[in-house]
N, C-alpha and C positions, 0 to 999 in steps of 0.2 A: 353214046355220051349222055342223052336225056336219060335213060333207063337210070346209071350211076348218078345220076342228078338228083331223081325221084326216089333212089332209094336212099340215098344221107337225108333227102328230105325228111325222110319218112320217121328214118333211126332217128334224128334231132329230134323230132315232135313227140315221138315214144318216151324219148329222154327226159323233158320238159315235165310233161304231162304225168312222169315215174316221179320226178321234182314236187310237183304241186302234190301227188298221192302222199311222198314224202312226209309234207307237212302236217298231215291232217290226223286226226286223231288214231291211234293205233287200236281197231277197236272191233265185234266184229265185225258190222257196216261195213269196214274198208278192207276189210277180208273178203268178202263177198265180191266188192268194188275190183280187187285185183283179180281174181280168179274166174271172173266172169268174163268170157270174151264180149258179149254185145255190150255191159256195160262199160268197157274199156273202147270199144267203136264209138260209143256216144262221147263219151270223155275225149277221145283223139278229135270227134266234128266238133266239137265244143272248144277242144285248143284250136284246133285252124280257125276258129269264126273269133275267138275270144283272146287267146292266148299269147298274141303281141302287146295287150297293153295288160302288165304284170299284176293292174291292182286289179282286173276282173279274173286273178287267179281266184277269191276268195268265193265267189258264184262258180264256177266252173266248181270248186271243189264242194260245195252246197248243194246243188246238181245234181252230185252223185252220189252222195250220201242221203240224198233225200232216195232214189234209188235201191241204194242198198238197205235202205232201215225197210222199204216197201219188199223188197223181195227176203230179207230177215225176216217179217208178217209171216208172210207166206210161207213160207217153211215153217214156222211155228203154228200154226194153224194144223201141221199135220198134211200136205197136200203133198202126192211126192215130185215136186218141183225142184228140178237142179240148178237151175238156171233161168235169167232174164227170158230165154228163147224157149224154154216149158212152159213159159207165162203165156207169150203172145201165140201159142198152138191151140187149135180152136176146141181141143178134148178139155186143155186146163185153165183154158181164160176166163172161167167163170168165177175160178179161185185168186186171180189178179181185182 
């Protein structure tokens, strides 16, 4: 019964947090934003701590576009970095 509990938890908060991506500027930032799994883990800790009261949608999605225009950097810069998680490995973190 808990398992089935945690897991609509889960799915609603994915839901939400798909909501607020939604909103935000369709651009590549939020291309990045979706297709990154660690930035979509932060975005998920950020709806559980942030995401019941609707107007700190607007931080929550700042956040992560602050995020993705950092890892858009990096990639332009020429580094071969696919992801948030190429950033924080100690070969490529110097290019973070």
């Amino acid at each position: 019964m808990l398992v089935t509990e945690y897991i609509k938890a889960q799915h609603n908060k994915c839901t939400h947090l798909n909501d607020t991506l939604s909103v935000m500027n369709q651009d590549k930032a939020a291309a990045l934003i979706r297709n990154d799994e660690l930035i979509m883990k932060f975005g998920s800790s950020l709806y559980f701590k942030h995401g019941h009261n609707r107007h700190r949608w607007q931080y929550l999605s700042e956040r992560l576009r602050q995020i993705g225009r950092l890892l858009n950097e990096i990639r332009k810069q020429g580094h071969s970095v696919r992801s948030l998680t190429d950033c924080i490995s100690a070969e490529k973190f110097s290019a973070a």
